[in-house]
C-alpha positions as CSV (number, residue, x, y, z in Angstrom):
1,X,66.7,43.4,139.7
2,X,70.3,41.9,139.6
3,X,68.7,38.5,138.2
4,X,66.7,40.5,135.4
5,X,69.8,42.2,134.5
6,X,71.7,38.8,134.3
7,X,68.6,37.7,131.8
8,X,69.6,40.4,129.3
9,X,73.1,40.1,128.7
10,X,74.7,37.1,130.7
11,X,78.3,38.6,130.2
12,X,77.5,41.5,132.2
13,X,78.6,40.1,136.2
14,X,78.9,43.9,138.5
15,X,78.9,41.5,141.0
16,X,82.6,40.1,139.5
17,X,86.1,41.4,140.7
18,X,87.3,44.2,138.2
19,X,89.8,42.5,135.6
20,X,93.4,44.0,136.7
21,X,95.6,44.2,133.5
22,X,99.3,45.5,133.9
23,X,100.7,47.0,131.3
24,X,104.1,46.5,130.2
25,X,106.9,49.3,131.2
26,X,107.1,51.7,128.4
27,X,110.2,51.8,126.9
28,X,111.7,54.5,125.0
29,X,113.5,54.6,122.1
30,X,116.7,55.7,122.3
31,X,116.4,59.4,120.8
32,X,118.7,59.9,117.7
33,X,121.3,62.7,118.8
34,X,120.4,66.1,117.0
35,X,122.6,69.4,117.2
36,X,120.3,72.5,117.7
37,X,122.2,75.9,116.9
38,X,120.5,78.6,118.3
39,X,120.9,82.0,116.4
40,X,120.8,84.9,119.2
41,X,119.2,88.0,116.8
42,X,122.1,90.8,116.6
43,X,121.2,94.7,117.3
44,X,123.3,96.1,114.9
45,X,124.5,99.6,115.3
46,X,126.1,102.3,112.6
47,X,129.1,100.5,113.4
48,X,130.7,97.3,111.8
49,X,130.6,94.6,114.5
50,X,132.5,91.3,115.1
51,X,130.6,88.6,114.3
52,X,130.3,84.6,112.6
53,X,128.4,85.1,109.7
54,X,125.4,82.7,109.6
55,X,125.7,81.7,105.6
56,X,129.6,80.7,105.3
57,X,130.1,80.6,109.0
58,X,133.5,82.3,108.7
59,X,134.6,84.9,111.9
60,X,133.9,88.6,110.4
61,X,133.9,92.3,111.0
62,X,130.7,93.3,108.5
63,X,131.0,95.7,106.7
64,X,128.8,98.8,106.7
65,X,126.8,100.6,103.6
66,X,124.9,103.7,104.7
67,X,121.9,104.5,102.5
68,X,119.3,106.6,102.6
69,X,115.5,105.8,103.4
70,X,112.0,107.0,103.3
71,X,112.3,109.0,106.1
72,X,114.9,110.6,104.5
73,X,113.2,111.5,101.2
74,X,110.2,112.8,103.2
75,X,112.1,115.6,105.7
76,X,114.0,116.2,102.3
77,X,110.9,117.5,100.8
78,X,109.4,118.7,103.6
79,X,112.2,121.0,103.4
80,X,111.8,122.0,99.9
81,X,108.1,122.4,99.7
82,X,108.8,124.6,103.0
83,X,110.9,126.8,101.0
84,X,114.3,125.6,102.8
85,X,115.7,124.3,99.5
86,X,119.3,125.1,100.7
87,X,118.5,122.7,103.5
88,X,117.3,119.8,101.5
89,X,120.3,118.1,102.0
90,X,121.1,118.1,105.2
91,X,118.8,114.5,106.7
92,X,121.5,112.5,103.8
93,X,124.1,113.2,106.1
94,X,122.3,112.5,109.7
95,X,122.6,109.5,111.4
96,X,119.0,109.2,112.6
97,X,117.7,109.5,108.7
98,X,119.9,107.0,107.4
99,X,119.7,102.9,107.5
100,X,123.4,101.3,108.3
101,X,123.2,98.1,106.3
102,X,125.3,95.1,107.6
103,X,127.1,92.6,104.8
104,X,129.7,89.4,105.4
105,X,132.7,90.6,103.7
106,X,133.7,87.0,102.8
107,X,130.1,86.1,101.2
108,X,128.5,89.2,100.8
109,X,125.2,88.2,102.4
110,X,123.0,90.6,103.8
111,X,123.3,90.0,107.7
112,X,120.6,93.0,109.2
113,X,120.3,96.8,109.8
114,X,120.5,99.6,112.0
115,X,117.2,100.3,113.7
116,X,117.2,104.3,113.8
């Protein structure tokens, strides 16, 4: 059988040592040195907070704009289709229905919120 084999393709030898090729040590190219600055996420509160602003990079205290949301339009009238009209007011001046929106006082950019 080995000598029909042989017949049909003479390069074919199973009989031959396998061919041991060594390949040359990888090298590595020497990595160009990159700075990576990893921005931690802020929970930001209703108060202003210390802080480098990510924009200018200048060391701030943000300031603080409280505004209203949707939460507080809706319990606003809730109230006055519940016939509390008197009390319509009273969610613009909670804490839990308003969003405390943090700014860089130096750039003005908008830096993140209160989560209520």
């Amino acid at each position: 059988m080995e000598i029909e084999m042989e017949k049909m393709d003479p390069q074919l030898n199973y009989m031959s040592a396998p061919y041991s090729y060594q390949q040359p040590p990888l090298s590595m190219p020497p990595s160009p040195h990159t700075v990576r600055t990893i921005i931690m996420p802020t929970a930001f509160s209703k108060e202003n907070q210390r802080m480098t602003c990510p924009r200018c990079n200048v060391d701030i205290n943000t300031r603080v704009e409280s505004v209203p949301n949707m939460k507080t339009h809706l319990i606003a009238f809730l109230l006055c289709v519940c016939g509390c009209c008197c009390c319509a007011p009273c969610p613009y001046f909670m804490d839990s229905c308003i969003i405390h929106k943090h700014y860089c006082p130096a750039c003005s950019s908008y830096l993140g919120e209160s989560i209520n």
